[in-house]
C-alpha positions as CSV (number, residue, x, y, z in Angstrom):
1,X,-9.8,27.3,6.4
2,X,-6.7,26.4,4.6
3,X,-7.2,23.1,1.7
4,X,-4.7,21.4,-0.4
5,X,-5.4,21.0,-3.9
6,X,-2.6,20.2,-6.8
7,X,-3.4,21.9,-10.2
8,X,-2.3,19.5,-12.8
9,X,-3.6,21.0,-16.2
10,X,-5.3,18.2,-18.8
11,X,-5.5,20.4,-21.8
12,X,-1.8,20.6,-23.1
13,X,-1.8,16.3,-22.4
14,X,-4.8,16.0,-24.3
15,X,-3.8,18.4,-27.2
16,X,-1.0,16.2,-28.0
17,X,-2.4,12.4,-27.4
18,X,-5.3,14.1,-30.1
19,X,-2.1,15.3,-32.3
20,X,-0.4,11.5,-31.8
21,X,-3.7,9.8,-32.8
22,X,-3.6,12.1,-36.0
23,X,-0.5,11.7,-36.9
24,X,-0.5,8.0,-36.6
25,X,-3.9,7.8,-38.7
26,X,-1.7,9.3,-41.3
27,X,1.7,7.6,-41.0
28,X,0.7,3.8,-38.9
29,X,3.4,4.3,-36.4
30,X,3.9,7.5,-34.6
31,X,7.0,9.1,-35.3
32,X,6.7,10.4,-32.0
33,X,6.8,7.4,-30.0
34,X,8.5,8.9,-27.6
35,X,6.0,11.6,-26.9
36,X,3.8,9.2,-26.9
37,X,5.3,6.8,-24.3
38,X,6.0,10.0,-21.6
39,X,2.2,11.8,-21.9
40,X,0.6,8.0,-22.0
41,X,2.8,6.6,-19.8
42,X,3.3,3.8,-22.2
43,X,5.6,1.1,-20.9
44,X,9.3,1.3,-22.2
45,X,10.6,-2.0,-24.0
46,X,14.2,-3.3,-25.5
47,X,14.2,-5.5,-28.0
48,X,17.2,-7.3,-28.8
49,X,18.1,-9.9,-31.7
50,X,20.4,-13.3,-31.4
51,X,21.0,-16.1,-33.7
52,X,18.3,-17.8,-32.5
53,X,15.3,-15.8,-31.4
54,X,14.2,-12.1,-30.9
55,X,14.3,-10.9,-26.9
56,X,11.5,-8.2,-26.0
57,X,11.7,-6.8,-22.3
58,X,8.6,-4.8,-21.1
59,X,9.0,-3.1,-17.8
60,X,5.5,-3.5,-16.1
61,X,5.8,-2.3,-12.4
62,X,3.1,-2.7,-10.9
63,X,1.5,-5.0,-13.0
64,X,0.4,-8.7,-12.6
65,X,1.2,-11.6,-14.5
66,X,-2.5,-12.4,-14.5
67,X,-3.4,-8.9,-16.0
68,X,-1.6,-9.4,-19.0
69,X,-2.7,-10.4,-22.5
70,X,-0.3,-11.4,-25.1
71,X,-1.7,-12.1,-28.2
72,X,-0.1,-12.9,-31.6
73,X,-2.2,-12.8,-34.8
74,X,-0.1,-13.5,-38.3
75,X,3.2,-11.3,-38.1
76,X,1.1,-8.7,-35.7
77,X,2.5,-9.2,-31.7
78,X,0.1,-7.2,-29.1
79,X,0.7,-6.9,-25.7
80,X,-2.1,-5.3,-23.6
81,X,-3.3,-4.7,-20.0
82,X,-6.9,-3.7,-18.4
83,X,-6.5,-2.0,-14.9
84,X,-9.2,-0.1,-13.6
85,X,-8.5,3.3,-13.6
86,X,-8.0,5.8,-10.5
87,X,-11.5,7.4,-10.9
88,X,-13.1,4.3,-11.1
89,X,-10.6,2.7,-7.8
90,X,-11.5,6.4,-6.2
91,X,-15.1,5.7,-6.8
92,X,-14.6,2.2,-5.6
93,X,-13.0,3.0,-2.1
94,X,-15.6,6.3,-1.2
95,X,-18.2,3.5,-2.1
96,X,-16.3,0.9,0.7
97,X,-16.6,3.7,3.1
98,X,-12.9,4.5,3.7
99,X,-13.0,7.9,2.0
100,X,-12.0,9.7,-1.0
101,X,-8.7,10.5,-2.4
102,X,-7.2,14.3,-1.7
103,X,-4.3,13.8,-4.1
104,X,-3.7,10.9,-6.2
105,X,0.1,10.7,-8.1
106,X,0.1,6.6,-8.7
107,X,-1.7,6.0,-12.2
108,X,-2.7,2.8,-12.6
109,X,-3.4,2.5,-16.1
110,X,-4.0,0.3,-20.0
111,X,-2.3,-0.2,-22.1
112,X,-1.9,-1.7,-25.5
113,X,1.5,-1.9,-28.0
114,X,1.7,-3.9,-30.9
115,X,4.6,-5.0,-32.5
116,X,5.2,-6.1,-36.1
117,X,7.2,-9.0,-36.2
118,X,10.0,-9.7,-39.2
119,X,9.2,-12.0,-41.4
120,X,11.9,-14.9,-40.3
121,X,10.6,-15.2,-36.8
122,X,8.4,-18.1,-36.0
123,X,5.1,-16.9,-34.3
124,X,4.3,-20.6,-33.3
125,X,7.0,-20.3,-30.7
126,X,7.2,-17.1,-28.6
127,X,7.4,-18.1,-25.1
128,X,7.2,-15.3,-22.3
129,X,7.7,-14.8,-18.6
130,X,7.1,-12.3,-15.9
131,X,9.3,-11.4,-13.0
132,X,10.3,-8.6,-11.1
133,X,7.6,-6.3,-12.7
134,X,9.5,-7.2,-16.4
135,X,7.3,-9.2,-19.2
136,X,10.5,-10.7,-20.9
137,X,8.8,-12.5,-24.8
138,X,11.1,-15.0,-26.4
139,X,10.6,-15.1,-30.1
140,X,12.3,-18.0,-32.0
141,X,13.4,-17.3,-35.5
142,X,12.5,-19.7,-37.8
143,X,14.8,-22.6,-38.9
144,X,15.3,-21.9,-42.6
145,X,16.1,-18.8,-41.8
146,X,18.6,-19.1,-38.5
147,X,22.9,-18.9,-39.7
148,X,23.8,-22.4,-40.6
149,X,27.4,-23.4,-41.7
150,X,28.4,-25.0,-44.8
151,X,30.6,-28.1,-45.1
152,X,33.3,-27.5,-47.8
153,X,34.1,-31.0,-49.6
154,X,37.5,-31.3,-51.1
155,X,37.3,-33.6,-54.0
């Protein structure tokens, strides 16, 4: 009897999330972000900067709006999201009676990113929405600190 299994091997991955978590107890921030983002599947972001405010976009596909935590504690912006995993869903659905999974590609997974923020935006007024599978956060800059013009009196 012929069976189809898919050979996906764990050891390399988990070498290098061990190295990331090392490096970052060294340095705070992983200089290898990017590693980091591919092998955890950590969702990509774009932050831009206006006059007015900072714009972070998160793409979450797959996500839900209702799944989603931000949280923003003194300059220190966290975004974060609980999904139950596939072992635990794989567990869930051979428990419902409906069979287990042969292959399984779609991770559902958590995540957590944090974020310092600069010291002129306002973290009393960060406003965020979620459509299309993108978190979009709205950080205002703070009023002191925003380009203001000066009037030039001629005496």
């Amino acid at each position: 009897m012929k069976t189809l299994s898919f050979y996906g091997p764990n050891s390399i991955q988990n070498a290098l999330n061990d190295f990331d978590r090392y490096l970052e107890s060294f340095f705070g921030d992983s200089f290898l972000a990017p590693a980091a983002r591919i092998f955890n599947q950590l969702p990509a972001v774009d932050i831009q900067e206006n006059e007015n405010a900072y714009v972070l976009h998160m793409d979450l596909p797959g996500f839900d709006e209702k799944n989603i935590n931000v949280h923003v504690d003194g300059s220190s912006l966290t975004i974060a999201s609980r999904q139950e995993t596939a072992v635990e869903l794989a567990e869930q659905k051979t428990d419902e009676g409906k069979g287990a999974y042969i292959l399984r590609e779609r991770k559902i997974n958590s995540f957590t990113r944090s974020f310092k923020l600069p010291e002129n935006a306002d973290p009393e007024a960060v406003n965020a929405s979620f459509k299309n599978g993108v978190l979009c956060l709205e950080i205002k800059k703070r009023a002191e600190a925003q380009k203001r013009t000066i009037q030039i009196n001629v005496a």
